[in-house]
C-alpha positions as CSV (number, residue, x, y, z in Angstrom):
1,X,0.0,0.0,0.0
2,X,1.4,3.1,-1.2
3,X,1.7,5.5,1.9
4,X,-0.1,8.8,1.4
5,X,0.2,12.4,1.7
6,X,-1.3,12.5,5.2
7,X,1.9,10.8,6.7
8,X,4.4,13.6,5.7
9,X,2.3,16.4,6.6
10,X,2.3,15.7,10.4
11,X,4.2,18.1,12.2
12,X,6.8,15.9,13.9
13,X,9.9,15.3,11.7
14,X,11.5,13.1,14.1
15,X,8.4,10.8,14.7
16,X,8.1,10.7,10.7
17,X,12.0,9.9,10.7
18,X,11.7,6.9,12.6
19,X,8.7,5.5,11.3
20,X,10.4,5.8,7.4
21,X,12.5,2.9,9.3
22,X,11.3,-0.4,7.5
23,X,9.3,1.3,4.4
24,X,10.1,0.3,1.2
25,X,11.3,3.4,-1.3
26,X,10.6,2.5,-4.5
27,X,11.5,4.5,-8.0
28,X,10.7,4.1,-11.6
29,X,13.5,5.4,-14.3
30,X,13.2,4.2,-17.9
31,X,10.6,1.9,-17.3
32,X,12.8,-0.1,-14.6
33,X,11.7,-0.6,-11.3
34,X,13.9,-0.6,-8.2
35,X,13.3,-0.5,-4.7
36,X,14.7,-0.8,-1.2
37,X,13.8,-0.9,2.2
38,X,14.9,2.2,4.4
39,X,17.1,1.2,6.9
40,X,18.9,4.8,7.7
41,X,17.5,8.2,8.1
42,X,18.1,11.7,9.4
43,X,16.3,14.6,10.8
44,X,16.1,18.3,9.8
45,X,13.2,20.6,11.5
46,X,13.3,23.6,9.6
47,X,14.1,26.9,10.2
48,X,15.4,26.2,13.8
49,X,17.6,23.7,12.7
50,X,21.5,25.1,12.3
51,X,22.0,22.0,10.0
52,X,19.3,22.8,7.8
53,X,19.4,23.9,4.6
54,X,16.4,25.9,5.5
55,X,18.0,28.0,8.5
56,X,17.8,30.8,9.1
57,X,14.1,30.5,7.3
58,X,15.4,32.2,4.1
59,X,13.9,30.6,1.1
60,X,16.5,29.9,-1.5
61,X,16.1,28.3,-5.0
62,X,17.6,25.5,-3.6
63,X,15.8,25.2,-0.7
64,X,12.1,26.1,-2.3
65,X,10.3,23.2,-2.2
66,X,11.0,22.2,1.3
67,X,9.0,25.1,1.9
68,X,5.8,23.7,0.3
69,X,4.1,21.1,2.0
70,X,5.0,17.5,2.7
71,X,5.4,14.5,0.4
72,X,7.1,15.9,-2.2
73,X,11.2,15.2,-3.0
74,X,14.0,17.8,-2.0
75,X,17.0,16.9,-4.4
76,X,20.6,18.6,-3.8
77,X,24.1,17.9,-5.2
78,X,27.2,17.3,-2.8
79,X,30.6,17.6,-3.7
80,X,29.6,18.3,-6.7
81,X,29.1,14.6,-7.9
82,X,26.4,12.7,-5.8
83,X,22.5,13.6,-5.3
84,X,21.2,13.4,-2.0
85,X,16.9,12.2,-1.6
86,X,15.0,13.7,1.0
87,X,11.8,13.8,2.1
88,X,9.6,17.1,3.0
89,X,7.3,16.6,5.5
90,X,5.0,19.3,7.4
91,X,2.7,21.7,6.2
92,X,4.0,24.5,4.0
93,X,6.6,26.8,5.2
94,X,8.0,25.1,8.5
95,X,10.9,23.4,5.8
96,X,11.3,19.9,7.5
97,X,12.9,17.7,5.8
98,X,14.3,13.6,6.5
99,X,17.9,12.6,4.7
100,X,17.6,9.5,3.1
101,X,20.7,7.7,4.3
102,X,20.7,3.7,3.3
103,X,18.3,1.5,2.2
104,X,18.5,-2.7,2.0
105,X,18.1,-3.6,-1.7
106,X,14.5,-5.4,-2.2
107,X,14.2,-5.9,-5.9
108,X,15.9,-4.4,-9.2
109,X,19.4,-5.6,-7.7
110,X,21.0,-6.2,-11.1
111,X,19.9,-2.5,-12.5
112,X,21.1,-1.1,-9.4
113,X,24.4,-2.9,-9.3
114,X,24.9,-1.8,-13.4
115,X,24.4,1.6,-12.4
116,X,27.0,2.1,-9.7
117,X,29.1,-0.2,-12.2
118,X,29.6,-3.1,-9.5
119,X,29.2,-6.8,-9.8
120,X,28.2,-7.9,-6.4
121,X,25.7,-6.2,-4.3
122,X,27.5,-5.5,-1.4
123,X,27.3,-2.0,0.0
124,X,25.6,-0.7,-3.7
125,X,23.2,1.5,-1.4
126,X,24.9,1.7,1.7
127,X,25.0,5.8,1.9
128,X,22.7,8.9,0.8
129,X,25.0,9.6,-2.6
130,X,25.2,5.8,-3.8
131,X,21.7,5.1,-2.9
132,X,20.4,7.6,-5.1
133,X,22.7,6.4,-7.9
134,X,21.7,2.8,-7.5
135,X,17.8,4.0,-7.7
136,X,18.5,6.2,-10.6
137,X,17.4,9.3,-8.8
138,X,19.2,12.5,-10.0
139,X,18.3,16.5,-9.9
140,X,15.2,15.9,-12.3
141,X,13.2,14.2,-8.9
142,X,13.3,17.8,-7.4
143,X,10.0,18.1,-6.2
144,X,8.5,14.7,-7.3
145,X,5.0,14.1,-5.6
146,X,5.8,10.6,-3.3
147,X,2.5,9.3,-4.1
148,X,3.4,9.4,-8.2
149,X,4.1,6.4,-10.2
150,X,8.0,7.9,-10.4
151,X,9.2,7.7,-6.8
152,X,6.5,6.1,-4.1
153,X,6.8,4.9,-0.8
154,X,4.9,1.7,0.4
155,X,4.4,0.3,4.2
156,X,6.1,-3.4,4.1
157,X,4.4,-6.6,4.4
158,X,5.1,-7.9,7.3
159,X,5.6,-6.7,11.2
160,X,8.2,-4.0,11.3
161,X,7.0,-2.4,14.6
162,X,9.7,-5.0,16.6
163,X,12.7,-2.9,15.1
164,X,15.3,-1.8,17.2
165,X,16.1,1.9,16.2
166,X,18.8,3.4,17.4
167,X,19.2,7.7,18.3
168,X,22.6,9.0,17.4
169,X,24.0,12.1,15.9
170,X,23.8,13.0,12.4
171,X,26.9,12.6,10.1
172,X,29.1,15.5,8.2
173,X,27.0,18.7,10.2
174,X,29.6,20.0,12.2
175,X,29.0,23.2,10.9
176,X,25.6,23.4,12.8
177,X,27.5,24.0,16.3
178,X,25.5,22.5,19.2
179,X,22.5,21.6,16.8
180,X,25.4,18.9,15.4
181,X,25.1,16.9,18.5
182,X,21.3,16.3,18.2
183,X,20.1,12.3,18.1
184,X,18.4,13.0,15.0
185,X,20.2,10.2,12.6
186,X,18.1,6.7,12.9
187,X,18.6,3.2,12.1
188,X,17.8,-0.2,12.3
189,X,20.0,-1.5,14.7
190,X,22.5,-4.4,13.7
191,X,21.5,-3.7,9.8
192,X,24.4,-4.3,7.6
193,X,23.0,-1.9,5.3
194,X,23.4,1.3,6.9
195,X,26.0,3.8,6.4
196,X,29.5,4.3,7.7
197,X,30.2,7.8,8.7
């Protein structure tokens, strides 16, 4: 069941970052399907949020559509080379948005493994930059409606509510000062998937 645009327009970014844990992202790209189950997220709220893209509240044209309401994608390029896939969530203007991080590859494995140019599977999706190169998502899913036929989200089969998640700090924010030691990065504990910092 695709999971609809009443979920990401709650107000509580944290709440919605934790229960992303055990979804199943999946995307659409010349007519192949891949999709993964979300094993790694992390939290930004908005304007009062030093790691934010959104802070100090200023509206950029990079930043625009996390300023429209929830359920839609926010797209940005790091280092010049790797797309990062969030998810907006909240009502317009309050700019919350969850990091993608890592996700456990469900099905499309040999698309996903051509496109990072790898023949094994291990670690293909095991960060927010490869992920979104395994899935095919680039800059033109900026802003792409999560209840679409593009880029969806669906609850899992299955009982995920017995997940360990585990609180810790969010990765590559020192910048933000004090906000940087926040226990707004989530995951699955003992997943082999997740990230390494």
């Amino acid at each position: 069941m695709i999971i609809d645009k009443a979920f990401y327009l709650r107000n509580d970014v944290l709440q919605i970052g934790q229960e992303l844990l055990g979804t199943i992202l999946h995307t659409r790209v010349d007519n192949k399907i891949t999709s993964g189950i979300i094993v790694e997220t992390e939290a930004y709220c908005g304007s009062i949020d030093r790691a934010s893209h959104a802070y100090p509240g200023k509206l950029t044209n990079r930043n625009k559509i996390m300023f429209e309401a929830g359920g839609r994608a926010y797209i940005y390029l790091i280092y010049g080379i790797h797309y990062l896939f969030n998810i907006v969530t909240n009502k317009s203007d309050m700019a919350d948005a969850i990091l993608i991080r890592a996700v456990e590859p469900v099905s499309g494995v040999e698309t996903m493994m051509q496109r990072r140019g790898k023949n094994s599977m291990e670690r293909i999706t095991s960060g927010p930059g490869i992920l979104t190169e395994a899935m095919g998502i680039d800059k033109s899913f900026y802003g792409e409606d999560l209840t679409g036929n593009r880029v969806w989200l669906e609850y899992a089969p299955g009982n995920f509510e017995k997940i360990q998640i585990v609180k810790t700090t969010r990765i590559g924010v020192d910048y933000a000062g004090d906000d940087a030691k926040l226990p707004w990065r989530f995951y699955i504990k003992d997943n082999p998937w997740i990230s390494k910092p």
